[in-house]
N, C-alpha and C positions, 0 to 999 in steps of 0.2 A: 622639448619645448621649442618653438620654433615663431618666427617672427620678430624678433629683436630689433629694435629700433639700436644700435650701436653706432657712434662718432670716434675717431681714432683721430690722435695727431701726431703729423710726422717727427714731431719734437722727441716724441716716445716711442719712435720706430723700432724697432729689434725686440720689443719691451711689450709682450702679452699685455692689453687695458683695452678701456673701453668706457665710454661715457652713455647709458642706456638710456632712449628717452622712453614713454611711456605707450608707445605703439596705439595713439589715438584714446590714451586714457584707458587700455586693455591690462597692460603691465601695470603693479602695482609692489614695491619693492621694500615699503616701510612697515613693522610689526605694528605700529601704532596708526597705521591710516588703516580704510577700509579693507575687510575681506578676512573671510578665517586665518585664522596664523600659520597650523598646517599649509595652506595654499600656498600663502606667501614664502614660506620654507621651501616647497619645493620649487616655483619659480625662483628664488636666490640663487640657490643651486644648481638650477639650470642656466642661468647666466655665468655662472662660476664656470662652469662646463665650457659655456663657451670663448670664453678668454683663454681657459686652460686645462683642456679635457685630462680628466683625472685630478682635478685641482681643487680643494676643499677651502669654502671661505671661512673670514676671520672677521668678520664685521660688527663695532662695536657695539655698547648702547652710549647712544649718543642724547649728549644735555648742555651742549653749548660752553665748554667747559674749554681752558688750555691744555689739558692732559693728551699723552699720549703713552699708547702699551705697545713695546717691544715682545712681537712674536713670536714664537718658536713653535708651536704646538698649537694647531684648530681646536678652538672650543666646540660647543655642542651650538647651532645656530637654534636659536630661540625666543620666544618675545623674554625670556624672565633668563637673571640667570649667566650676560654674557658680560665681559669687563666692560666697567662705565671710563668712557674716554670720548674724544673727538677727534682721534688719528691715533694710525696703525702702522707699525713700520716691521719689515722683516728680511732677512737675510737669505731664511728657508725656502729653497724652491718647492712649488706645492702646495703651498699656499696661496692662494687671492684676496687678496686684502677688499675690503669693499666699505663703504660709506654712502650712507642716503642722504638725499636730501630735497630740499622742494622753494627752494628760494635762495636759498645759499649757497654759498659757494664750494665746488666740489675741487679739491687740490690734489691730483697725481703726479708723486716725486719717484725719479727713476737715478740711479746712478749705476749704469749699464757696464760699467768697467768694473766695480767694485763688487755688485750683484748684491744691489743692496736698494729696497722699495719702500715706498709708503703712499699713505691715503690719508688727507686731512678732508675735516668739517668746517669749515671757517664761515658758518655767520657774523655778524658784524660784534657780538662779545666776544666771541672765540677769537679773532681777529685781534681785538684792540688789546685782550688779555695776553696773544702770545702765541696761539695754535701752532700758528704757523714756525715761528724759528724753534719752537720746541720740538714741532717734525724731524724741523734739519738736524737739530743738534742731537736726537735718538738716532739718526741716520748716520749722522761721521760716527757715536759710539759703534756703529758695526761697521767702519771700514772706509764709509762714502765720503767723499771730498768734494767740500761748497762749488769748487771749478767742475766738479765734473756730474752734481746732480741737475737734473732737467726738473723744471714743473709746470705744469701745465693745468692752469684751469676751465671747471666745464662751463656748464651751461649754468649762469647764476642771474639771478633778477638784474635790470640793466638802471642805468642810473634813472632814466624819463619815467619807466615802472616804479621807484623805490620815493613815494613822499614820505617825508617826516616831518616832526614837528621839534618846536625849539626844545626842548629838555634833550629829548633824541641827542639833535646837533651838540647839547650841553656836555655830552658825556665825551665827547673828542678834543685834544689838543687842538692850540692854536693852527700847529702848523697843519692842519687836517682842513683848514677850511677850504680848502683848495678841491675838495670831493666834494661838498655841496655847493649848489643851484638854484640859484632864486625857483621859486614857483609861486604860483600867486596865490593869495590871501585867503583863508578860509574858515568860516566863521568869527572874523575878527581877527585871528592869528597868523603869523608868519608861517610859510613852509618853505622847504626844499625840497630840491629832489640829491640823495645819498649816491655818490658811484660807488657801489659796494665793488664790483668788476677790477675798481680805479684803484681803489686802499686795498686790494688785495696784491695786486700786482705791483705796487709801490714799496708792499711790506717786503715780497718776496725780493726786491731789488736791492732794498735795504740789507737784506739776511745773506747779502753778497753772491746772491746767485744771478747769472748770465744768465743762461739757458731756459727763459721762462716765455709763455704763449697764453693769450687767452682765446677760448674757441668764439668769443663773442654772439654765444646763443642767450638769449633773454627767453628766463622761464615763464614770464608772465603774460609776455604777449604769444607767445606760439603757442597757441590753446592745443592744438591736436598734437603734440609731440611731448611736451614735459608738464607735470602737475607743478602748483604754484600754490604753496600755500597761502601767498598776498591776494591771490584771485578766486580762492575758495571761499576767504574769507568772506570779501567785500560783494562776494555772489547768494552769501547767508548759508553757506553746504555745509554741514552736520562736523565735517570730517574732512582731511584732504589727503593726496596721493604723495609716494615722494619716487623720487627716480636714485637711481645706484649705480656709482660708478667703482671701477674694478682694475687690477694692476695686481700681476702676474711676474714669480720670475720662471725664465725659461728653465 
């Protein structure tokens, strides 16, 4: 398989990953969007391949959840069938961790000294619930130290892409309003626009890690590189694509 739309950040240099975008809407890397699952299986794999030739993913079923599964052993990749989690952490070389997504936020944590990975899903539940420090804290249980993991987020819908409405905004602490943005009024009602980008990387500073970056790609507006499922939607599409990002130990 060939043509990979792949972003790498120096943040996670030494450290097999890759943030896939969707090669013009060609790639397509979630069981539940468009395309036989077969296909999708062996494109996964084929991505897998290229972050870490001879490397078997571990990618989970993802549902917006704070959970995370501690790898040792590659499941079978399939739509049915693979542990229900929102991050993946592992110690095993040979393994590739991988998680999709298509508006949310994709989180690759490396702690390069201790040889010790993961991959969160943090949409804005996953997020407020916890995704994210529950990554770290499966990641020290195998070794990694808060100083010395790196994380690095991909390409996730940008604040000016992200309206919401008041209940949205309701389910956030006080000290949160600091992420939403006035936007003007619609249909009567108040909106904002959400820095999903901003509360992630707020959280990740909170959970005591230094060593964080966002690649500041916006899925919604870069039509020909990542699928969006906020712009599938509001376009009336059946269905939408999502993109998959990946992290590898050497």
């Amino acid at each position: 398989m060939t043509g990979f739309q792949i972003e790498r950040h120096p943040l996670l240099e030494g450290v097999p990953h890759g943030f896939f975008g969707s090669a013009g809407g060609v790639h397509q890397f979630g069981f539940g969007g468009p395309g036989e699952g077969g296909e999708v299986r062996m494109l996964r794999q084929a991505a897998a391949e290229a972050i870490r030739p001879g490397g078997v993913i571990a990618a989970p079923h993802q549902v917006h959840s704070p959970d995370v599964v501690t790898v040792s052993a590659a499941w079978d990749d399939s739509a049915e069938g693979r542990p229900v989690a929102d991050a993946v952490v592992t110690a095993t070389p040979g393994i590739v961790l991988g998680i999709v997504t298509a508006d949310c936020g994709p989180i690759l944590f490396a702690d390069a000294e201790a040889g010790v990975i993961g991959a969160a899903h943090a949409g804005w539940r996953g997020a407020v619930e916890g995704v994210l420090a529950n990554t770290i804290a499966a990641m020290e249980a195998l070794g990694a130290t808060r100083a010395n993991i790196a994380g690095v987020l991909g390409p996730t819908i940008a604040q000016a892409s992200y309206e919401v409405d008041a209940p949205f905004r309701a389910r956030f602490s006080a000290d949160a309003t600091r992420f939403f943005a006035p936007a003007p009024e619609r249909d009567g009602a108040a909106r904002w626009h959400f820095d999903l980008p901003g509360f992630i990387m707020a959280q990740l500073a909170a959970a005591g890690l230094s060593k964080i970056a966002d690649t500041g790609r916006d899925t919604f507006s870069h039509v020909a590189r990542y699928h969006s499922y906020r712009r599938s939607t509001q376009g009336g599409e059946a269905n939408y694509g999502r993109q998959i990002s990946m992290i590898a130990l050497t």
